[in-house]
C-alpha positions as CSV (number, residue, x, y, z in Angstrom):
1,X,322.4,90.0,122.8
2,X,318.8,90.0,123.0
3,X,316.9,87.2,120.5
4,X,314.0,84.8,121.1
5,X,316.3,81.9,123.0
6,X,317.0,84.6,125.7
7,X,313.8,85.8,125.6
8,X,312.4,82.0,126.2
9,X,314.5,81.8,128.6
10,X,313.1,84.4,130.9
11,X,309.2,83.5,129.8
12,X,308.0,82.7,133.3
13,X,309.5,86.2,134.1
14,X,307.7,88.0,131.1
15,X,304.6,85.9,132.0
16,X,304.9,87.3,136.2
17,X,305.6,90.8,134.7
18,X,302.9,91.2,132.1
19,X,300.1,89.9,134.7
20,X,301.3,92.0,137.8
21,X,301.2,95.1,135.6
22,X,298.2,94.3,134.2
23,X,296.4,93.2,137.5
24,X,298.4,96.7,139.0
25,X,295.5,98.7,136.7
26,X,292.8,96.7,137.5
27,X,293.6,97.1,141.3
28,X,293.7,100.9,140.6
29,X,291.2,101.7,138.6
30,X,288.8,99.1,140.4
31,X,289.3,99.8,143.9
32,X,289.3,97.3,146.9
33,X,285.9,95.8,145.0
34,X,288.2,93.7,142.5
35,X,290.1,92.1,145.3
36,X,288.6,88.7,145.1
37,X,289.0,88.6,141.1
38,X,292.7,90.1,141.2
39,X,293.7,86.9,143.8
40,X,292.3,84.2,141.2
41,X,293.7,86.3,138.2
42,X,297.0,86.4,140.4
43,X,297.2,83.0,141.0
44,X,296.3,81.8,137.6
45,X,299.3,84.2,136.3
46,X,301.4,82.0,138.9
47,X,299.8,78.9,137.2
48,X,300.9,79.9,133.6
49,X,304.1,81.1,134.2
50,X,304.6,77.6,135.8
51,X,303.5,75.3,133.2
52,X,306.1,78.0,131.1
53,X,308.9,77.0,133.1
54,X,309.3,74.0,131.2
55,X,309.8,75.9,127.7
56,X,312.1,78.3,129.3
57,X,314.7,75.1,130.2
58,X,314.1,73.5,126.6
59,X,315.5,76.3,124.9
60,X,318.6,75.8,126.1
61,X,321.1,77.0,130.1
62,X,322.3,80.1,129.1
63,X,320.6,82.9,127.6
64,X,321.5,87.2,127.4
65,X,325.3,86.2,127.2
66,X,325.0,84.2,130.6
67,X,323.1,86.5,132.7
68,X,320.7,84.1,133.0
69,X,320.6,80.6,133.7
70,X,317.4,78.6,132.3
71,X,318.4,74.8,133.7
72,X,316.6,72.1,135.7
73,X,318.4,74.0,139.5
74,X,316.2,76.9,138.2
75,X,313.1,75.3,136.9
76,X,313.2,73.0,140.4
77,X,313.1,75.8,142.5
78,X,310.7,77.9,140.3
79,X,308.5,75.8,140.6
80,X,308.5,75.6,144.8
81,X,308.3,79.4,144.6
82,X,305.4,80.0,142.1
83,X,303.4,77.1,144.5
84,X,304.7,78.5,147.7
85,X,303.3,82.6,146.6
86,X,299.9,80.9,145.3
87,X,299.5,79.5,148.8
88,X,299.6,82.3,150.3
89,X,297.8,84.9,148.2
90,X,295.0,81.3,148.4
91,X,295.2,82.0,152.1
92,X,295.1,85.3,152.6
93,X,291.3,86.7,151.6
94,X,289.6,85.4,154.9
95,X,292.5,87.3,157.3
96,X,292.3,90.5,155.4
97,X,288.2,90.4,155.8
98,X,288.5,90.7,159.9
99,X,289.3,94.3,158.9
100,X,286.5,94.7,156.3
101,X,287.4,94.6,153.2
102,X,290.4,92.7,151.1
103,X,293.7,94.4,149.8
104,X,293.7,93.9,145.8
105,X,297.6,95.2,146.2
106,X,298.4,92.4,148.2
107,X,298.5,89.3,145.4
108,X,300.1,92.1,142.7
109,X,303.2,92.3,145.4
110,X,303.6,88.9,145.4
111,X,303.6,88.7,141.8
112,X,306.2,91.5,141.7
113,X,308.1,89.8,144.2
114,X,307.8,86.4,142.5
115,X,309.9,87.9,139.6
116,X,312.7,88.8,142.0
117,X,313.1,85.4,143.5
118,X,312.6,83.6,139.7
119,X,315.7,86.0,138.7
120,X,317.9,85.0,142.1
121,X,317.7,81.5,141.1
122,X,318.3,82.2,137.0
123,X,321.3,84.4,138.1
124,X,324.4,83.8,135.9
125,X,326.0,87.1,137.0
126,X,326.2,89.2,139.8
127,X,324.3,91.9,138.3
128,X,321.2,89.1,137.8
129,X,321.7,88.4,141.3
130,X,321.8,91.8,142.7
131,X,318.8,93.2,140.4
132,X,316.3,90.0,141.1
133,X,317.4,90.1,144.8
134,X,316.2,93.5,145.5
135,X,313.3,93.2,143.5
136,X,312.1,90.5,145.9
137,X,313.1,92.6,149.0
138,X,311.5,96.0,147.6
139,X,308.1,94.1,147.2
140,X,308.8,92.4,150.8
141,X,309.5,95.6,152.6
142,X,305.7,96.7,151.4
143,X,304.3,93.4,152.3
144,X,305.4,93.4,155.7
145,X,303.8,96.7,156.7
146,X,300.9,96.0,154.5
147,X,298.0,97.0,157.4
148,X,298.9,100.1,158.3
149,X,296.5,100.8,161.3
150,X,298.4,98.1,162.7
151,X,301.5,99.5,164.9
152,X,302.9,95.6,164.6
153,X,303.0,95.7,161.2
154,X,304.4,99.1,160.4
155,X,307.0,98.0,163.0
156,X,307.8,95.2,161.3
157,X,308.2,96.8,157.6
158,X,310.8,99.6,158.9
159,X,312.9,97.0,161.2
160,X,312.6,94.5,157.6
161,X,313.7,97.5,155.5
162,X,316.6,98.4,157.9
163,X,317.8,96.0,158.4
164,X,317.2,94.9,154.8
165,X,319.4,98.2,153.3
166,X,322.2,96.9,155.5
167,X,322.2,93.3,154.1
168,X,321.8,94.4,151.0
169,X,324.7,96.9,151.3
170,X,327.0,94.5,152.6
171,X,326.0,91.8,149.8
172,X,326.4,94.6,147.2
173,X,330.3,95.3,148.6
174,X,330.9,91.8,148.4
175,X,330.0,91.8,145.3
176,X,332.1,94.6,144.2
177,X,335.7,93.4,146.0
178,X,334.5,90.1,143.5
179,X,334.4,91.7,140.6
180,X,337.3,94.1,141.8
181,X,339.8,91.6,142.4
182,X,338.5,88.9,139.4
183,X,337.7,91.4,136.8
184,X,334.4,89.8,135.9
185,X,330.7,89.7,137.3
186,X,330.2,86.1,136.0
187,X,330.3,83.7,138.0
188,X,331.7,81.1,134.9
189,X,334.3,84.1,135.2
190,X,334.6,84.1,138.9
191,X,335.6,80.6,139.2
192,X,338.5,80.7,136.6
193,X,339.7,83.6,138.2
194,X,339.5,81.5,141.5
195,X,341.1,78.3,139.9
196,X,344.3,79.8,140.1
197,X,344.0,80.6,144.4
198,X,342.1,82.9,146.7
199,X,343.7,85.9,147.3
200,X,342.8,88.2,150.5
201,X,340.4,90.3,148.2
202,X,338.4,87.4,146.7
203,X,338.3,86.3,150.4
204,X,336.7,89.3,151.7
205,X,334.7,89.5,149.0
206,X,332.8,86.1,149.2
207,X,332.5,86.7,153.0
208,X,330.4,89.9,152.3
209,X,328.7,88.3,149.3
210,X,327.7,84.9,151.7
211,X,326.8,87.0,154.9
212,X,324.3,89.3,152.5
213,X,322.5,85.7,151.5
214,X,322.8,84.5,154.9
215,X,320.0,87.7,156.2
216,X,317.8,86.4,153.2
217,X,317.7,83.2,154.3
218,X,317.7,84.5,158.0
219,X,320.7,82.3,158.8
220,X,322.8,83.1,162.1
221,X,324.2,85.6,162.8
222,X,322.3,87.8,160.1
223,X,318.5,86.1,161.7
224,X,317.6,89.2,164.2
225,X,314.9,90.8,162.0
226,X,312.9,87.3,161.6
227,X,311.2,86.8,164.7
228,X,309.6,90.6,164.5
229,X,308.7,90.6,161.2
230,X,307.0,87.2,161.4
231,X,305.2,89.2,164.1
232,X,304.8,91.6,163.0
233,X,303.8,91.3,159.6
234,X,299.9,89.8,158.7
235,X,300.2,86.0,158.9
236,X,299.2,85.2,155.5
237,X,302.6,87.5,154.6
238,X,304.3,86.1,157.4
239,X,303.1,82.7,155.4
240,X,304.5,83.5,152.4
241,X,308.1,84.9,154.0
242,X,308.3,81.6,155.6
243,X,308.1,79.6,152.2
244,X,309.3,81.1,149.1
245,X,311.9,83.5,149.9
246,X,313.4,81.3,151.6
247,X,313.8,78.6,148.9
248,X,314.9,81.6,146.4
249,X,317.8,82.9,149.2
250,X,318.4,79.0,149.1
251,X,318.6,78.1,145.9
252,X,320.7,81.4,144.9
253,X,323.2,80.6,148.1
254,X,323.9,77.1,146.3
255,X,324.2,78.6,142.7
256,X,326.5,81.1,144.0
257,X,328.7,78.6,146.3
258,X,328.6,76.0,143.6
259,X,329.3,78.0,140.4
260,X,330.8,81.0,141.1
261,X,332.9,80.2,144.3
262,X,333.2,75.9,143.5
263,X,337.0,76.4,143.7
264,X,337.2,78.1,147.2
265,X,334.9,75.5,147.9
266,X,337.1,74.5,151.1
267,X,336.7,78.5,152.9
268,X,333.4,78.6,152.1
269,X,332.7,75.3,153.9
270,X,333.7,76.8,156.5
271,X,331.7,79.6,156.8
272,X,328.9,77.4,155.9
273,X,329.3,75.0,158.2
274,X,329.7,77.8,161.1
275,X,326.2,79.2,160.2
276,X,324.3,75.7,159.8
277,X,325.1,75.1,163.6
278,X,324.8,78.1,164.8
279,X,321.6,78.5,163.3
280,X,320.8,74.9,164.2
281,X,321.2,76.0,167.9
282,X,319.7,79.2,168.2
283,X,316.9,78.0,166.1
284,X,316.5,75.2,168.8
285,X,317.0,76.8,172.1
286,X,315.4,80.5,171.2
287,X,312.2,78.6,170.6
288,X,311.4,76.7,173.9
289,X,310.4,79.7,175.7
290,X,308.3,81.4,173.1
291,X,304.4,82.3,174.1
292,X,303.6,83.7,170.4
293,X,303.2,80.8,167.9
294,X,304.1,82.9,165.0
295,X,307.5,83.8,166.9
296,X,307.8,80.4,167.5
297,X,307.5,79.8,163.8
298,X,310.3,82.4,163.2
299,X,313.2,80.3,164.8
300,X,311.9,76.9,163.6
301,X,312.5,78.6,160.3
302,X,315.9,79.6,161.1
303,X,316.6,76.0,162.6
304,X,315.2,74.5,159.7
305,X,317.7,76.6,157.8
306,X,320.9,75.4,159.7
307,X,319.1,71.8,158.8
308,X,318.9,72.8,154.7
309,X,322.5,74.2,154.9
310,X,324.5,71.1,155.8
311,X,323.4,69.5,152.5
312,X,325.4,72.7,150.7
313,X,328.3,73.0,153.4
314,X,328.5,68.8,151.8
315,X,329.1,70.6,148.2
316,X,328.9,67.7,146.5
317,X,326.0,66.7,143.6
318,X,324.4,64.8,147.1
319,X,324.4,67.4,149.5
320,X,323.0,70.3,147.0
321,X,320.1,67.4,146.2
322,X,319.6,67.1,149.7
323,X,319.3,70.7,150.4
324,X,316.5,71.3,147.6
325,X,314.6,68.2,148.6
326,X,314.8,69.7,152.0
327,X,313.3,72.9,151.2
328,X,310.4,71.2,148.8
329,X,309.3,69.6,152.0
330,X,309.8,72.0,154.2
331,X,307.9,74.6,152.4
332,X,304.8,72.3,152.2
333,X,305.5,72.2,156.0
334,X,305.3,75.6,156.7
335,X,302.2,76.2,154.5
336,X,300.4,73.7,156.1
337,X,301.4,75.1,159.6
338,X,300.4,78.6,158.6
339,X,297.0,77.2,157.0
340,X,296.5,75.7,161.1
341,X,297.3,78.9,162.5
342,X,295.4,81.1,160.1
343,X,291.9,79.2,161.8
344,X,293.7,80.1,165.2
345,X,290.2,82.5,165.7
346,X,288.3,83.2,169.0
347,X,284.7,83.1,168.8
348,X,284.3,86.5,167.1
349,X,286.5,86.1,164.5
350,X,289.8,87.7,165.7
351,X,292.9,85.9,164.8
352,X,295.2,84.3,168.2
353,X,298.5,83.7,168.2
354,X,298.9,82.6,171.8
355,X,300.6,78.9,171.8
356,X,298.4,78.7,175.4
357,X,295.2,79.2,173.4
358,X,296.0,75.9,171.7
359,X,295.0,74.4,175.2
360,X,292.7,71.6,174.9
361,X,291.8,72.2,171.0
362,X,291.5,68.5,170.6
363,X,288.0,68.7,172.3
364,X,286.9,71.3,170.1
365,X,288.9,71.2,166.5
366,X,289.3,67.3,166.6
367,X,290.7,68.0,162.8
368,X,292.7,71.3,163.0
369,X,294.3,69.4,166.0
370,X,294.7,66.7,164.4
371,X,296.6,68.2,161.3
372,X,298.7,70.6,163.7
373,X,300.0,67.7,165.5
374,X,300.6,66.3,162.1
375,X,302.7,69.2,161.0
376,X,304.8,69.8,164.4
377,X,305.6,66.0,164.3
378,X,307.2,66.5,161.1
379,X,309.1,69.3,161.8
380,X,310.6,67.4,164.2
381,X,311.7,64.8,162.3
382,X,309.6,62.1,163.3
383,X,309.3,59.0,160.8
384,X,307.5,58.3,158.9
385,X,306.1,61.3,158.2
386,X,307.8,63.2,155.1
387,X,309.9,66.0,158.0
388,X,311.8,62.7,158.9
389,X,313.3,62.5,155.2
390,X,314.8,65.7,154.4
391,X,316.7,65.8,157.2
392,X,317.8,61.9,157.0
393,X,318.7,63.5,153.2
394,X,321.0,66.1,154.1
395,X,322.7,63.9,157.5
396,X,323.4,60.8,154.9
397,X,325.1,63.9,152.5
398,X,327.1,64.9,155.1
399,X,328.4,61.1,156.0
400,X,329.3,60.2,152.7
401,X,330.8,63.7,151.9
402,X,333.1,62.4,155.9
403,X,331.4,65.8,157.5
404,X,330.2,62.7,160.1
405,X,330.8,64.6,163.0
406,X,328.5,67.7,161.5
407,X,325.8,65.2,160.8
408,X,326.2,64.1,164.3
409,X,325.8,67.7,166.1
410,X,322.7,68.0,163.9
411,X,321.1,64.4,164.7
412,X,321.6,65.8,168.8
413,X,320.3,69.3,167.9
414,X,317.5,68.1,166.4
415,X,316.3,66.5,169.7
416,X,316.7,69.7,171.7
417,X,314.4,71.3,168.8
418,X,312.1,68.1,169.2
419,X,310.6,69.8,172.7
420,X,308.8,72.9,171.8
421,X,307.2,71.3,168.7
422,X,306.2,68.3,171.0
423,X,305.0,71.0,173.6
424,X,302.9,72.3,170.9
425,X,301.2,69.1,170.9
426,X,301.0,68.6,174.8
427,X,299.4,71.8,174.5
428,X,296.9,70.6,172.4
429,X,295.8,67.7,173.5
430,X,296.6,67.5,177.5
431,X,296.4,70.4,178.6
432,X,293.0,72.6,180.2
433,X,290.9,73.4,177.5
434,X,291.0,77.1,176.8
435,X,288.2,79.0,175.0
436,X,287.4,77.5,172.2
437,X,288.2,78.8,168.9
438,X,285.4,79.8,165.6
439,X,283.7,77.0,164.6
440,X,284.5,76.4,161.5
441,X,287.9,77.3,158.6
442,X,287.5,78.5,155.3
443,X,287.1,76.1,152.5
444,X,290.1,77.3,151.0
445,X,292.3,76.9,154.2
446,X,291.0,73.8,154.6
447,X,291.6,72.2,151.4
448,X,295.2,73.7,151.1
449,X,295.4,72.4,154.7
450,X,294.3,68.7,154.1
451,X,296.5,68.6,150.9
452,X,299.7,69.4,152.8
453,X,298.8,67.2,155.6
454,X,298.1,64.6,152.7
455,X,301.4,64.9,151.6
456,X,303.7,64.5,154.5
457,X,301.2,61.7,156.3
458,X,302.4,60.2,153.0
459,X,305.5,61.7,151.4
460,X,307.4,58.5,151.5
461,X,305.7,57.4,148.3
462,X,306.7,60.5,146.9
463,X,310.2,59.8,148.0
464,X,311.3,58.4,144.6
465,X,309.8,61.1,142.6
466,X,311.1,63.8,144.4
467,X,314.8,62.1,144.6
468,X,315.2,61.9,140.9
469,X,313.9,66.0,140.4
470,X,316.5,66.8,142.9
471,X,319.3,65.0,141.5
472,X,318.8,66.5,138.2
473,X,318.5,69.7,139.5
474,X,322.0,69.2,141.3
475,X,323.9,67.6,138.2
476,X,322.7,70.8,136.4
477,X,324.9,73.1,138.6
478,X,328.5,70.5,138.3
């Protein structure tokens, strides 16, 4: 039943949906002109629907029957999406004018997709899941092949959309043998149905459902498309893939393990505890002989994935706390990279993505090295910078949950990944200088670079802060 709780419930949704179809007319009746005042407009939309998350949660969990969760899970990782998508429409203007003009379609996409992702983490149901799940992708697929002249970027929106149909196919049977073999599409109703044993359907069900959210998330074995479409795909997109879908694939992979399948909680360990180290790996070893930093970024993502999944494979209050907290930090990570590599210019303005172009950058960008360094040390897990505490997070979960030997394959793994972020940083500051890059960033890079850089130098004053959010998002799912 529809009344004003449900619709509450679903503001920041209404808020997304009125301002990308609003800013959808503007766009076309005003022509590439109103590029610049469709970003601002975008992000402030992001802004408000934010600051509406808060009434959405107050008006109670549930709302259209339990289609929809409104609780702090959702509201936590809301908020990292909404930031994440205003980062990079903040990012993009200053890429898009090397070709001449902006793209006012570009920020309304992101809107669109931003619905999608709020809906995967609201899901109650596997219809909520399925509908805000392609949302996201549909708007993705367009994203990724967003300049058109550009044979890399077309590339990468047909392998994305693929590959994309096939995930979403096998998700989509997975969720069918659910519903065939429990009778019901919500996931309170899935779990009763599970309380009394798995049988072979529900099995084969939840392995179809888990390996459609592991190509989301770009987990192993489902990662292939993620190094070409991060490419591929114009870096402020490939910016924005690297952030926020990721923490909605996340964040719906733990509502789904946790609520719907919480009493087969000891086959899906398995499975993901199979993924986290093999993503751990691949992500660790595919990346030392990478030449193109953007590639490079594509399996540190999935590593960093492997990393995040060992708090859920935990699934305990703990480990799902130590998975968000994970993703908070490492989506301020990955922006901040991305801001550094967005300034990766030659002297007439072209982007580089060549890691051997990085050569000697110290000399010439004292402060763009400074911060890349900053960021690669933290995704290595250096302390004390804030990279060092998610990943203590989730290892410390997976002690006290006695997965000691997991947290001990990804302390090692984490060494192996250690060498081509600290090449990175040889790169930069001991190797022979290459040419040197424009002079100077764009304010808005720069600021949205300083502030992440801000906030890992010091993140362990956060700590506390971001501890307590997490918690209470994880007690809202048990």
């Amino acid at each position: 039943m529809i009344d004003s709780a449900s619709l509450l419930a679903v503001l920041p949704e209404l808020i997304l949906t009125a301002g990308g179809l609003v800013l959808m007319l503007v766009a076309a009746f005003g022509g590439d002109g109103t590029a610049r005042v469709v970003n601002w407009l975008a992000v402030l939309t992001l802004a408000i629907a934010g600051v509406s998350i808060s009434t959405s949660v107050a008006n109670g969990p549930d709302a259209f029957d339990g289609l929809v969760r409104a609780d702090a899970f959702s509201a936590f990782a809301k908020a990292l999406i909404y930031g994440a998508a205003a980062a990079a429409i903040l990012l993009a203007p200053r890429f898009f004018l090397t070709d001449g003009k902006e793209r006012p379609e570009y920020p309304v996409l992101i809107l669109f997709s931003s619905i999608g992702m709020g809906m995967m983490v609201s899901a109650g149901d596997l219809l909520t899941l399925y509908v805000g799940l392609e949302m996201q992708s549909l708007a993705a697929y367009v994203l990724a092949s967003f300049m058109r002249q550009d044979g890399r970027s077309s590339e990468a929106g047909l392998k994305y959309f693929v590959l994309g149909s096939l995930a979403s196919g096998i998700l989509l049977y997975g969720s069918a043998l659910l519903y065939g073999f429990t009778g019901t599409t919500a996931f309170d109703g899935i779990a009763v149905a599970m309380g009394d044993g798995v049988s072979n359907g529900e099995l084969f069900g939840m392995v179809f459902l888990l390996a459609g959210l592991a190509f989301k998330m770009s987990a192993v074995p489902f990662h292939m498309w993620t190094p070409d479409v991060y490419e591929g795909a114009p870096t402020p997109v490939t910016t924005f893939f690297g952030s926020a879908p990721k923490v909605a694939a996340m964040g719906l992979a733990v509502r789904v393990a946790i609520e719907a399948l919480g009493p087969a909680g000891l086959d899906w360990q398995q499975i993901v505890i199979f993924v986290a180290l093999a993503s751990i790996i691949l992500g660790a070893v595919a990346a030392i002989g990478q030449t193109n930093i953007k590639r490079l970024m594509a399996y540190s993502s999935i590593n960093n994935v492997g990393f995040a999944l060992i708090g859920l494979a935990c699934g305990t209050p703990a480990g799902v706390a130590a998975t968000m907290s994970y993703m908070a930090i490492y989506v301020v990570m990955t922006i901040g990279a991305f801001a550094c590599i967005l300034q990766m210019r030659d002297a007439e303005g072209r982007p580089v993505e060549s890691i051997a172009s990085l050569s000697g950058l110290s000399q010439s960008r004292k402060g763009l090295a400074a911060a890349f360094a900053i960021f690669m040390f933290s995704m290595a897990g250096i302390p004390p910078l804030f990279g060092f505490w998610a990943k203590f997070l989730v290892f410390d979960a997976a002690v006290a949950a006695n997965l000691t030997a997991l947290a001990a394959f990804g302390i090692a793994a984490s060494v192996i990944g250690a060498f081509y972020y600290l090449k990175i940083i040889k790169t930069i500051y001991f190797d022979e200088p290459a040419a040197a890059y424009e002079a100077k960033g764009g304010a808005v890079e720069n600021v949205i670079l300083t502030a992440c850089a801000v906030v890992i130098v010091f993140g362990y004053l956060l700590n506390p802060a971001l501890d307590a959010v997490s918690a209470a998002a994880a007690a809202a799912l048990f």
